[in-house]
ChimeraX commands (.cxc) that place a marker at each C-alpha (Angstrom):
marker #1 position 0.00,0.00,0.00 radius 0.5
marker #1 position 1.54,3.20,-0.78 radius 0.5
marker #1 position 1.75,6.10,1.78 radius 0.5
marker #1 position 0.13,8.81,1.87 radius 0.5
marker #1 position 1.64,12.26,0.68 radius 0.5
marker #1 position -0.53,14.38,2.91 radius 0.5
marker #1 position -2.81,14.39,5.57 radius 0.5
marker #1 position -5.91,16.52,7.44 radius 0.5
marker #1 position -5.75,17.51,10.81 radius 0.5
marker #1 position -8.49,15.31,11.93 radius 0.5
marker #1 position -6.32,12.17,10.14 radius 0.5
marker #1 position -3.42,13.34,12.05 radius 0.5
marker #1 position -4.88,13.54,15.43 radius 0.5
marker #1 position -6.48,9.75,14.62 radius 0.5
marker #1 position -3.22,8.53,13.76 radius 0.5
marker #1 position -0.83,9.93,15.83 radius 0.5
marker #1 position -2.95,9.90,19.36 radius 0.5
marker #1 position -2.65,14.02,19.46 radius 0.5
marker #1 position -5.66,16.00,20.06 radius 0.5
marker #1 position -6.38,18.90,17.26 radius 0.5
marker #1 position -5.84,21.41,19.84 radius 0.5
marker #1 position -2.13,20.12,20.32 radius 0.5
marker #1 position -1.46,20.43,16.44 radius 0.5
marker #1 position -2.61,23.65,16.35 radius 0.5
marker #1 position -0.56,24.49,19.06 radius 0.5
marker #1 position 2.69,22.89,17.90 radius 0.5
marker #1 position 1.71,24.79,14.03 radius 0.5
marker #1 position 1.97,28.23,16.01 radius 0.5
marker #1 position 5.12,27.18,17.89 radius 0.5
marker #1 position 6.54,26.50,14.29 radius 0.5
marker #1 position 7.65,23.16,15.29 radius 0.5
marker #1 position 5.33,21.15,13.05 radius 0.5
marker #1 position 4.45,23.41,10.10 radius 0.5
marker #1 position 0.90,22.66,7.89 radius 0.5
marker #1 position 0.13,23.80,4.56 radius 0.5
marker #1 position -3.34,25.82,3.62 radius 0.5
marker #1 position -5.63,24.00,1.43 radius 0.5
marker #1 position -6.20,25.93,-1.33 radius 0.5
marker #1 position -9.82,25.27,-1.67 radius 0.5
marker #1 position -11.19,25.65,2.03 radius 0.5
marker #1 position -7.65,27.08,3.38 radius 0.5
marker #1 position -8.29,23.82,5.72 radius 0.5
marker #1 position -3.92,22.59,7.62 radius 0.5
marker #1 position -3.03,19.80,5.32 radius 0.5
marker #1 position 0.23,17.67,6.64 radius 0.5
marker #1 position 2.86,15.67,4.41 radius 0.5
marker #1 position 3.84,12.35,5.74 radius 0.5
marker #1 position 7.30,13.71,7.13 radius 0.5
marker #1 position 5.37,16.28,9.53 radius 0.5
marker #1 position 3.52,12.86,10.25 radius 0.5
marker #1 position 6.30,11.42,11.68 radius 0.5
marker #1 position 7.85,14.39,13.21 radius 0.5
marker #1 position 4.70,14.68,15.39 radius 0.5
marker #1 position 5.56,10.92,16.91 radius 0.5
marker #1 position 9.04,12.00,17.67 radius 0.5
marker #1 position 7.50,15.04,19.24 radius 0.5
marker #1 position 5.29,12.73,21.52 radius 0.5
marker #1 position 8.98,10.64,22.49 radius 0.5
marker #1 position 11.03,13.69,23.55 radius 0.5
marker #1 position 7.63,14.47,25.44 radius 0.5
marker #1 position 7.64,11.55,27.34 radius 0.5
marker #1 position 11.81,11.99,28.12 radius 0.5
marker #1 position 10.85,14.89,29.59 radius 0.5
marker #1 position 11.50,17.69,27.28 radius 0.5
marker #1 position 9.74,21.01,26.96 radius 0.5
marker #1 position 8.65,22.67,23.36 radius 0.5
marker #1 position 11.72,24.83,23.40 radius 0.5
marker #1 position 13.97,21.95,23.90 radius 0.5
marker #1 position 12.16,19.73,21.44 radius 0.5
marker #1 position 12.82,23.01,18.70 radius 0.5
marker #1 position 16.73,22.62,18.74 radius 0.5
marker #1 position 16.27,18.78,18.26 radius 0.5
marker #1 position 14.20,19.45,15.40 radius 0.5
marker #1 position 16.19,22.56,13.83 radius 0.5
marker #1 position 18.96,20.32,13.86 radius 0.5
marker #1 position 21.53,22.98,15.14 radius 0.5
marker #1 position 25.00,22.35,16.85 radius 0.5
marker #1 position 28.38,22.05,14.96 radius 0.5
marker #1 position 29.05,18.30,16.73 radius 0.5
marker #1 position 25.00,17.03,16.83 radius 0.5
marker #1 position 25.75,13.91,18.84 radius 0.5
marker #1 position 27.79,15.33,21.14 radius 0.5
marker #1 position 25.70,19.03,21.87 radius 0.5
marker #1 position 22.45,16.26,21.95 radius 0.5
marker #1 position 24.34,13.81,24.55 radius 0.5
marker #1 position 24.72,16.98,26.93 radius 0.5
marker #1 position 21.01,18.12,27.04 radius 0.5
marker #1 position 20.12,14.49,27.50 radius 0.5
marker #1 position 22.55,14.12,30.79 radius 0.5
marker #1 position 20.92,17.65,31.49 radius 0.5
marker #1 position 17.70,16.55,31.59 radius 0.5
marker #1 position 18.49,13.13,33.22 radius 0.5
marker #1 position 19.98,15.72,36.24 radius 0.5
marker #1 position 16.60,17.79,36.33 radius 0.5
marker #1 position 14.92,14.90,36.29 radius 0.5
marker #1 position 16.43,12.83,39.23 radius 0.5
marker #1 position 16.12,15.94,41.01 radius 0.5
marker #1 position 12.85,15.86,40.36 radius 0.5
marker #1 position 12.05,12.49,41.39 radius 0.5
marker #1 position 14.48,13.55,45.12 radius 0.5
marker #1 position 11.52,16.43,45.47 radius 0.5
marker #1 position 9.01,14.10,44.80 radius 0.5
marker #1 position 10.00,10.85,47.19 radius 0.5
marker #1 position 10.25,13.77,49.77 radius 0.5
marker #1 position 6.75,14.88,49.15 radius 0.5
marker #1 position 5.00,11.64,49.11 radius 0.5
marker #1 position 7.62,10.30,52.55 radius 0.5
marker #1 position 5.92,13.68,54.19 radius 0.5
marker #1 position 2.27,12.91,52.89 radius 0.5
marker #1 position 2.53,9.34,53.92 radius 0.5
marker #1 position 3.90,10.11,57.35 radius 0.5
marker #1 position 1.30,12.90,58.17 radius 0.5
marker #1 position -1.60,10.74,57.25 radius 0.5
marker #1 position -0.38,7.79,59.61 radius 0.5
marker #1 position -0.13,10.58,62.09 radius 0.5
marker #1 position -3.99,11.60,61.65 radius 0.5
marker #1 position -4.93,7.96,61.44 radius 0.5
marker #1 position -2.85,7.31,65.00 radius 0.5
marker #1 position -4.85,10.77,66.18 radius 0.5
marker #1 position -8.37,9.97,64.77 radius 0.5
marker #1 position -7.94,6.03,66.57 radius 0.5
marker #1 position -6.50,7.72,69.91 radius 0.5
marker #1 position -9.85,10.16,70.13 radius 0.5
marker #1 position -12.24,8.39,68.54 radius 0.5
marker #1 position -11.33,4.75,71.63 radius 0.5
marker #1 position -10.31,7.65,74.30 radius 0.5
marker #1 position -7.11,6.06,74.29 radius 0.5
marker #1 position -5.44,7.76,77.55 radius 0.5
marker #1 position -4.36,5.16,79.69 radius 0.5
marker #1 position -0.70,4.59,80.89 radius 0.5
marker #1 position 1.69,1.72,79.25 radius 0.5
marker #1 position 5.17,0.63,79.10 radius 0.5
marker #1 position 6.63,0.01,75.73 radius 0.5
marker #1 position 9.84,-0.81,73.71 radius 0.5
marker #1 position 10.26,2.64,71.66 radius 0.5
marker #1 position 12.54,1.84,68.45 radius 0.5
marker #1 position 15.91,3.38,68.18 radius 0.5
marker #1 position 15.76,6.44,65.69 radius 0.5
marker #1 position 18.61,9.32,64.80 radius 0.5
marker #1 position 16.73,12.42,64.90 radius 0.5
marker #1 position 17.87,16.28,63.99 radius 0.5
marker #1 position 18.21,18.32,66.37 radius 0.5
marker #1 position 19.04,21.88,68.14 radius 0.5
marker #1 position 19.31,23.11,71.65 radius 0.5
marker #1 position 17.06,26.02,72.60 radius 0.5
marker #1 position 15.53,27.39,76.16 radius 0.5
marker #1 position 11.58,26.96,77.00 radius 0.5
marker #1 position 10.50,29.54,78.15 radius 0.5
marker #1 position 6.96,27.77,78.12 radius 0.5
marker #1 position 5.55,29.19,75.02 radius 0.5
marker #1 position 4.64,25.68,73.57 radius 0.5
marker #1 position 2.77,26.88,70.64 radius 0.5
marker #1 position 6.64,28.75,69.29 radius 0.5
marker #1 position 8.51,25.56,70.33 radius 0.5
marker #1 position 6.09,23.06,68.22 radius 0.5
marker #1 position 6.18,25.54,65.00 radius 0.5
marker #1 position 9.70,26.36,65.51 radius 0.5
marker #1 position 11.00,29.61,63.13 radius 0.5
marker #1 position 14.69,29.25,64.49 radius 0.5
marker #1 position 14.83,25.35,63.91 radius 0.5
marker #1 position 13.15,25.80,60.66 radius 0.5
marker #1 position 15.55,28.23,60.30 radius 0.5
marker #1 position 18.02,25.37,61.72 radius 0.5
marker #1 position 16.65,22.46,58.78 radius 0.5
marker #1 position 16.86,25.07,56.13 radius 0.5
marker #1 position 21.06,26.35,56.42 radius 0.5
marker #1 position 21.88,22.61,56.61 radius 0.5
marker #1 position 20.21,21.31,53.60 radius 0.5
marker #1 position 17.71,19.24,55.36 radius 0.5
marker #1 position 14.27,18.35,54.84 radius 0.5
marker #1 position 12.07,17.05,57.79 radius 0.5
marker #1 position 9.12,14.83,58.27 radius 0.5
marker #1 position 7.16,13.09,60.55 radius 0.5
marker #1 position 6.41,13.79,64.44 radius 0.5
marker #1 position 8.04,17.16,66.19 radius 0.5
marker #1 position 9.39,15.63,69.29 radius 0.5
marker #1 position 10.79,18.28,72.21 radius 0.5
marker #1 position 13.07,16.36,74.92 radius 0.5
marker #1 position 13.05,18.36,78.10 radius 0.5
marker #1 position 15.86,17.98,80.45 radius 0.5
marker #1 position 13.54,18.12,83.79 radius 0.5
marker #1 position 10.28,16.50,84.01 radius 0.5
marker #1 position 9.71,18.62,87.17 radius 0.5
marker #1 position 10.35,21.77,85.56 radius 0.5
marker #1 position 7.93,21.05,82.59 radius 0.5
marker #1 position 5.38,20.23,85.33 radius 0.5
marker #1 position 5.90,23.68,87.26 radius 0.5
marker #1 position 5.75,25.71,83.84 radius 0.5
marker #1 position 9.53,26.61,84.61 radius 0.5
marker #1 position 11.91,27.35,81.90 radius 0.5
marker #1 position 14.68,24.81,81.18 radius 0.5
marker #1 position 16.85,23.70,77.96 radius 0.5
marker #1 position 15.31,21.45,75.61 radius 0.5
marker #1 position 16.11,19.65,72.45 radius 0.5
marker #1 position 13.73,20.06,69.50 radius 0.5
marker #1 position 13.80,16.86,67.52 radius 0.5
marker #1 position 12.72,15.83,64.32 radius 0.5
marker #1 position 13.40,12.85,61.43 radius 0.5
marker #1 position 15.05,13.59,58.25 radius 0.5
marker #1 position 14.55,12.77,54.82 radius 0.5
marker #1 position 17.19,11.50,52.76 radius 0.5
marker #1 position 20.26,12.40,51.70 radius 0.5
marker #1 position 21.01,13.88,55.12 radius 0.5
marker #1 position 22.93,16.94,55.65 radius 0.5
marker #1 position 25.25,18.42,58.52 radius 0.5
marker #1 position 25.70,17.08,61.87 radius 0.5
marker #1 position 23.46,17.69,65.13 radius 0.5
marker #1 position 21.89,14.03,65.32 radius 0.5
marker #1 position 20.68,12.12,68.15 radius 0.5
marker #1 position 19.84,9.03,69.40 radius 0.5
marker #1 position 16.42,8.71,70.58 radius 0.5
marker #1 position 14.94,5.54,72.11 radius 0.5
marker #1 position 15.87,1.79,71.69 radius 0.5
marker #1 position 15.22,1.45,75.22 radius 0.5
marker #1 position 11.98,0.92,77.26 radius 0.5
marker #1 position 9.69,3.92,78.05 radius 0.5
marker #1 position 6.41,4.74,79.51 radius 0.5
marker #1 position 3.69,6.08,77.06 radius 0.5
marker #1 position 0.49,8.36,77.80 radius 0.5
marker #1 position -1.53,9.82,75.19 radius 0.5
marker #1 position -2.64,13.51,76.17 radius 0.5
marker #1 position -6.25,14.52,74.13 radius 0.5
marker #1 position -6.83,18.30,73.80 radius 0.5
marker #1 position -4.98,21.44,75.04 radius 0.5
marker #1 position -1.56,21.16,75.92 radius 0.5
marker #1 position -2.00,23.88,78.33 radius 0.5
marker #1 position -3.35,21.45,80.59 radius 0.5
marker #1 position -0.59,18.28,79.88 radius 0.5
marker #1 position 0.96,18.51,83.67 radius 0.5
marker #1 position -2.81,16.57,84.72 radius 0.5
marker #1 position -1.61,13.51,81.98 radius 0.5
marker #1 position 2.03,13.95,83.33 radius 0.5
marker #1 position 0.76,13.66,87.06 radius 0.5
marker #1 position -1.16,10.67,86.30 radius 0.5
marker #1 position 1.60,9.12,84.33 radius 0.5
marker #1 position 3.61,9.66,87.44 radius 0.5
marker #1 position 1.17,8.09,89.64 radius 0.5
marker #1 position 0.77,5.08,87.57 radius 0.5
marker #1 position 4.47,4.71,87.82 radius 0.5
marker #1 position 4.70,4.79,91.33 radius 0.5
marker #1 position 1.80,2.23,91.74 radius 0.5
marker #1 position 3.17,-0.45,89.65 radius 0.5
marker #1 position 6.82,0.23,90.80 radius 0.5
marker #1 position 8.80,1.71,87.98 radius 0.5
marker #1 position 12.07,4.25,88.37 radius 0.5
marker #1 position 11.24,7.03,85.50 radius 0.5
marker #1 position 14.05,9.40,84.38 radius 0.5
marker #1 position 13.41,12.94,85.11 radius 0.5
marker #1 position 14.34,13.66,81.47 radius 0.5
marker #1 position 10.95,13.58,79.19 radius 0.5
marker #1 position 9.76,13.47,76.27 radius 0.5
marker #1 position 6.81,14.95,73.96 radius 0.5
marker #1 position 5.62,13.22,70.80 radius 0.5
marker #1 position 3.41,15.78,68.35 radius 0.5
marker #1 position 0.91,12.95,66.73 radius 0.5
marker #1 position -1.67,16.25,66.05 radius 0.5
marker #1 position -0.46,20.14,66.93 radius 0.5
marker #1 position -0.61,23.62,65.59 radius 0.5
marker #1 position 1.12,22.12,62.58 radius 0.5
marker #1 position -2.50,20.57,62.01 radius 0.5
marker #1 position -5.06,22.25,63.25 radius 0.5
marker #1 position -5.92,25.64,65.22 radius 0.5
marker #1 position -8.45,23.20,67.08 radius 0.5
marker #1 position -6.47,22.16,69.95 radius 0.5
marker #1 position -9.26,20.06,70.88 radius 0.5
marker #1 position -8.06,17.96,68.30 radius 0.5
marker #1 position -4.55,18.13,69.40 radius 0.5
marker #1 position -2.98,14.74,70.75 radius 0.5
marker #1 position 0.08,14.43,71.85 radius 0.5
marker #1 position 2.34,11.28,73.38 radius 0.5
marker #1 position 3.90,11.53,76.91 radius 0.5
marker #1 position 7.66,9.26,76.72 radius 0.5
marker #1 position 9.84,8.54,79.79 radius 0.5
marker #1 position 12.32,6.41,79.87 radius 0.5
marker #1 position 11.83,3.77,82.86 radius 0.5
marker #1 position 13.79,0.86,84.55 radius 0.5
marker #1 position 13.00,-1.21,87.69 radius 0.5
marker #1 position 14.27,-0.49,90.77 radius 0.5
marker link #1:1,2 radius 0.2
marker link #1:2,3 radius 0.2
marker link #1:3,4 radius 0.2
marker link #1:4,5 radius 0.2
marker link #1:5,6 radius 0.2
marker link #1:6,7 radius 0.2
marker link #1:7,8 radius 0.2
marker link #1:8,9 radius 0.2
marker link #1:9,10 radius 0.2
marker link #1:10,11 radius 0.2
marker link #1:11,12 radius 0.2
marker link #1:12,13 radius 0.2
marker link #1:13,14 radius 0.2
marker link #1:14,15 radius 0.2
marker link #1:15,16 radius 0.2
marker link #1:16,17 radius 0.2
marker link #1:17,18 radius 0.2
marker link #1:18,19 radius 0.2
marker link #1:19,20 radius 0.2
marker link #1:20,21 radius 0.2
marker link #1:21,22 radius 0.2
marker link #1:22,23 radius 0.2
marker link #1:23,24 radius 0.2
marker link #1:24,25 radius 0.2
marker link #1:25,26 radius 0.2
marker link #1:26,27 radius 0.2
marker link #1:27,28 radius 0.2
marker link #1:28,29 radius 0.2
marker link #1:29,30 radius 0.2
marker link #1:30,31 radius 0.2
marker link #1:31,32 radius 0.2
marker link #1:32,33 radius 0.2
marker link #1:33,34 radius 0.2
marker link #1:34,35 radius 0.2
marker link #1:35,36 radius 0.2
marker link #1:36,37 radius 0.2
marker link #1:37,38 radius 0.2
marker link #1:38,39 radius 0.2
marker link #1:39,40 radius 0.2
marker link #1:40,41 radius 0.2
marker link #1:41,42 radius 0.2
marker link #1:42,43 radius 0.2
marker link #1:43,44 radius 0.2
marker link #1:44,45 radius 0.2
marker link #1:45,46 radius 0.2
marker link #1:46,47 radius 0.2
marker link #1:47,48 radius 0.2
marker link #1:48,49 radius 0.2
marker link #1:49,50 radius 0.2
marker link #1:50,51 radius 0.2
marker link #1:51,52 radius 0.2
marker link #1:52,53 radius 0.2
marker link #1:53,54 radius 0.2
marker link #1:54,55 radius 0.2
marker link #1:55,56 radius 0.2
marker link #1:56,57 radius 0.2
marker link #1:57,58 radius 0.2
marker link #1:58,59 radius 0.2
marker link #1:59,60 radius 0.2
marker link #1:60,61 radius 0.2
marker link #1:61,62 radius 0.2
marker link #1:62,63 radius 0.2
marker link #1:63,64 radius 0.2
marker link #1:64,65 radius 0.2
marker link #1:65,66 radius 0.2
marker link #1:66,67 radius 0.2
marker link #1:67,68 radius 0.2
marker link #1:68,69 radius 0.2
marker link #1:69,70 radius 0.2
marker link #1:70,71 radius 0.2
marker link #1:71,72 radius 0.2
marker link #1:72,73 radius 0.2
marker link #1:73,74 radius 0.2
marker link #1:74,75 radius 0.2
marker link #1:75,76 radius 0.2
marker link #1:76,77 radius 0.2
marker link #1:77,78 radius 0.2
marker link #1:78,79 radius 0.2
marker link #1:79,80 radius 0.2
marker link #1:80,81 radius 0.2
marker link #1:81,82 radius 0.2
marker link #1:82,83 radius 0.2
marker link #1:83,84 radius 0.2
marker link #1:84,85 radius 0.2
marker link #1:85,86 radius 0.2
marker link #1:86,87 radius 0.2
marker link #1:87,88 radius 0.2
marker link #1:88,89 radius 0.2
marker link #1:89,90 radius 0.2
marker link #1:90,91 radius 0.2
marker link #1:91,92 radius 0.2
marker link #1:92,93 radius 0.2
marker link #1:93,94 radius 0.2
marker link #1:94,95 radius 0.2
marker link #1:95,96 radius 0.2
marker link #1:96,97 radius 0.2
marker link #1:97,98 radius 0.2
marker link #1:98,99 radius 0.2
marker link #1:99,100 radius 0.2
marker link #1:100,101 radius 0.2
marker link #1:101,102 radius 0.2
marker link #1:102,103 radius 0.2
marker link #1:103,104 radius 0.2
marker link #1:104,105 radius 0.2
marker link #1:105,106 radius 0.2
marker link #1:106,107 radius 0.2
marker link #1:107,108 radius 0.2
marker link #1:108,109 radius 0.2
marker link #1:109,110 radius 0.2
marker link #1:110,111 radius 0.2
marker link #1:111,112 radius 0.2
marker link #1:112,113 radius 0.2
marker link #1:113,114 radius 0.2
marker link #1:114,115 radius 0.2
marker link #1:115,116 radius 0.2
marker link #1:116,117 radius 0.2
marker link #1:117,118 radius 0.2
marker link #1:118,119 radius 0.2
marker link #1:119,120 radius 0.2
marker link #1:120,121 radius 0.2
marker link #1:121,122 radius 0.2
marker link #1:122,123 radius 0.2
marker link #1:123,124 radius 0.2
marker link #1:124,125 radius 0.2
marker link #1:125,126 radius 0.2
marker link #1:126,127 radius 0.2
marker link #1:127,128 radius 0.2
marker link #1:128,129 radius 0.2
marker link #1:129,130 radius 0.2
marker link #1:130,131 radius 0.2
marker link #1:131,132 radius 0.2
marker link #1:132,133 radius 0.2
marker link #1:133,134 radius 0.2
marker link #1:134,135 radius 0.2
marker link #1:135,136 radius 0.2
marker link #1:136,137 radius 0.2
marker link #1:137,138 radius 0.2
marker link #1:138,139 radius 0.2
marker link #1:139,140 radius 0.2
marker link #1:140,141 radius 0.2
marker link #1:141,142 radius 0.2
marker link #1:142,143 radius 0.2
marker link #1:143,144 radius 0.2
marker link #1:144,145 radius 0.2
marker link #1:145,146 radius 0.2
marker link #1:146,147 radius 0.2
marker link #1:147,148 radius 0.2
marker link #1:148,149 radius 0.2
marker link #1:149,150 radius 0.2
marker link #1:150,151 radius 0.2
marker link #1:151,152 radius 0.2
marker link #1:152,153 radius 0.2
marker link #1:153,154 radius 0.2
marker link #1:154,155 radius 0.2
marker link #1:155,156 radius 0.2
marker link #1:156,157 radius 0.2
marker link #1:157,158 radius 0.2
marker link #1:158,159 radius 0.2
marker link #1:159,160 radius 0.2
marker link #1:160,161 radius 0.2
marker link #1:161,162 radius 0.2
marker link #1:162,163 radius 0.2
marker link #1:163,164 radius 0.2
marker link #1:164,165 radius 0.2
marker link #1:165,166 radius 0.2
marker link #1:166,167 radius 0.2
marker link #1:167,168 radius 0.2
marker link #1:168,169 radius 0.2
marker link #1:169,170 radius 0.2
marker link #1:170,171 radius 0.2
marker link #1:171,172 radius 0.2
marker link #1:172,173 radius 0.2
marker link #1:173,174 radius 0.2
marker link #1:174,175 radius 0.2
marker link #1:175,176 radius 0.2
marker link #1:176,177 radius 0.2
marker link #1:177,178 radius 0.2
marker link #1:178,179 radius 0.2
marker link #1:179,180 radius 0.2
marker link #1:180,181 radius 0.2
marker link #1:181,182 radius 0.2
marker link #1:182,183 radius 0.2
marker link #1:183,184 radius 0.2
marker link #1:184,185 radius 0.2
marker link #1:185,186 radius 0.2
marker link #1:186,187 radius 0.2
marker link #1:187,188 radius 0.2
marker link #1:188,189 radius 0.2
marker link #1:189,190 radius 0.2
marker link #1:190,191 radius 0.2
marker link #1:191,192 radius 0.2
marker link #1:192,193 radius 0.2
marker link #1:193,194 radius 0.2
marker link #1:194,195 radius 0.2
marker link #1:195,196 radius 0.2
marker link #1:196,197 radius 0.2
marker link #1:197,198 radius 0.2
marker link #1:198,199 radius 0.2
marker link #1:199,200 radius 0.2
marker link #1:200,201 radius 0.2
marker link #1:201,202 radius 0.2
marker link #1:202,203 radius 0.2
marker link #1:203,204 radius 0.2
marker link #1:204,205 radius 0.2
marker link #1:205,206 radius 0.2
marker link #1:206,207 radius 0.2
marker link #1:207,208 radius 0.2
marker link #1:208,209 radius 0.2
marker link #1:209,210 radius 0.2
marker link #1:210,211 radius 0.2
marker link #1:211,212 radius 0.2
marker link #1:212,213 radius 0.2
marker link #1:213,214 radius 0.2
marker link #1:214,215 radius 0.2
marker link #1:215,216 radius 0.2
marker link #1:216,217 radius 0.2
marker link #1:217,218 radius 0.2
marker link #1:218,219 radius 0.2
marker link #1:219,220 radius 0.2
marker link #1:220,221 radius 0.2
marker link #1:221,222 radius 0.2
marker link #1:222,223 radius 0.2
marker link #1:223,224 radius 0.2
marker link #1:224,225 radius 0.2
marker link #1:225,226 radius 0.2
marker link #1:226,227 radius 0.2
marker link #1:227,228 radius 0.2
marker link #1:228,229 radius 0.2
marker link #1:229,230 radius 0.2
marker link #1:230,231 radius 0.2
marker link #1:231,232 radius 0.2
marker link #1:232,233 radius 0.2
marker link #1:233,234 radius 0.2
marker link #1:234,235 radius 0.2
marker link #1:235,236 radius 0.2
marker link #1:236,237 radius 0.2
marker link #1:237,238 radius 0.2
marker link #1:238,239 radius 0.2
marker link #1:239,240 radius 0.2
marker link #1:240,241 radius 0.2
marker link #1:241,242 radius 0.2
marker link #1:242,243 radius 0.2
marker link #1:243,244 radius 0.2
marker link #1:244,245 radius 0.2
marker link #1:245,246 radius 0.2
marker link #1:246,247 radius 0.2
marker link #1:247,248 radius 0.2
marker link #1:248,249 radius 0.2
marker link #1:249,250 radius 0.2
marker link #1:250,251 radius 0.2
marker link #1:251,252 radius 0.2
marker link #1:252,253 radius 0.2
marker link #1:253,254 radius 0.2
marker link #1:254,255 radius 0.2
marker link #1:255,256 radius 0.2
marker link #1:256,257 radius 0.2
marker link #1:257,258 radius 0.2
marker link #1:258,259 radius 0.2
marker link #1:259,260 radius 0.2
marker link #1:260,261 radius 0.2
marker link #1:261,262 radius 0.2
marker link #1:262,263 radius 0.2
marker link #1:263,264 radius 0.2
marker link #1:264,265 radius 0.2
marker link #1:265,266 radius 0.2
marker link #1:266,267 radius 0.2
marker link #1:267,268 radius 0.2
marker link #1:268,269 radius 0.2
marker link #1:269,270 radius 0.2
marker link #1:270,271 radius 0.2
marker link #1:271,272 radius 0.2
marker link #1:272,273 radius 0.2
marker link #1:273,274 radius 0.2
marker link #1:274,275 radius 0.2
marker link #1:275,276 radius 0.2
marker link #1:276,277 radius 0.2
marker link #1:277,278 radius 0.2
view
């Protein structure tokens, strides 16, 4: 069967998967050029704009904006191959950078909603009594800062965004704050903390620590933190009654916080100590 010398727009969006719209579009760009019937002044195509348009749709799928696609097709460059082989490393670069942002994003999205599932489960079953748990070892970022006992500041942190930022990092997961004195977080006094947070690969800079892979006593606290020292004095209680040593050290696990909601009635948050037997 011989092939065709020329085709209408309609046979060229049939044949080549590429709406009418698209043609048009790459016609204006001057990257695939149509003739004018003479008749009904109607874009006619000849059989090598055919193809072109299917080469078009492969440097589309690589990747490749119109621009881009225009050199390939112009043809210009003293060495072809070799000015060709550069934009495609080029693009493989943007690309894989690309694909870095992206992992990040859906890590972050997959993290948060495990956090609102754990939240939703924790309110919904009233989930508040005390337990003793193995907590998995994790290295977490972090940077020392006084607590002055602004909580709200602590949790959305401007100086350890700040922190994540200058060392090339990119964060996900719980907010955890480690305060040094149990005692001190129950009076409202100020102390030294640590705030703590995972990071997403590839990791950047130092300031890591080890937190967990030991046993420690859990307490979920519902609602405004504001009022946490009544879960911390029954966490302390329960301790006492079933005969466990607790550190004074603490910490503060954000499952739901001002990151998530204004609400803080939705707010829950998970009391750790670390705990041995006397």
């Amino acid at each position: 069967m011989p092939t065709k010398t020329q085709y209408s727009i309609g046979e060229m969006s049939r044949i080549c998967n590429v709406s009418k719209k698209a043609l048009r579009f790459y016609d204006e760009k001057g990257l695939i050029s149509s003739l004018r019937h003479d008749c009904n002044n109607y874009r006619v195509y000849t059989h090598d704009e055919m193809l072109l348009v299917l080469v078009l749709k492969y440097y589309k799928q690589m990747g490749f904006k119109l621009d881009e696609m225009k050199e390939f097709i112009t043809g210009g460059g003293a060495n072809i191959p070799s000015a060709m082989r550069e934009t495609f490393e080029q693009k493989l670069l943007e690309i894989r950078k690309e694909q870095l942002n992206l992992n990040r994003c859906e890590s972050s999205l997959r993290d948060w909603c495990g956090l609102l599932r754990e939240a939703e489960l924790v309110i919904a079953k009233g989930v508040t009594e005390v337990s003793v748990k193995y907590v998995e070892q994790a290295e977490l970022l972090f940077q020392e800062q006084p607590f002055d006992g602004d909580i709200k500041s602590a949790i959305i942190n401007a100086r350890f965004m700040e922190y994540v930022e200058k060392t090339g990092n990119a964060i996900t997961g719980p907010r955890y704050i480690h305060f040094t004195s149990m005692q001190s977080r129950l009076k409202g006094e100020p102390q030294a903390v640590r705030i703590m947070q995972r990071t997403l690969p590839p990791h950047s800079g130092e300031g890591r620590s080890t937190f967990g892979g030991c046993m420690m006593a859990s307490c979920y606290h519902i609602g405004d933190l504001e009022r946490v020292h009544d879960t911390y004095e029954r966490l302390i209680a329960w301790l006492d009654r079933h005969g466990y040593k607790a550190d004074d050290e603490c910490f503060e696990r954000y499952v739901t916080d001002y990151w998530t909601s204004s609400n803080s009635a939705s707010h829950v948050t998970e009391l750790l100590v670390r705990v041995d037997r006397p």
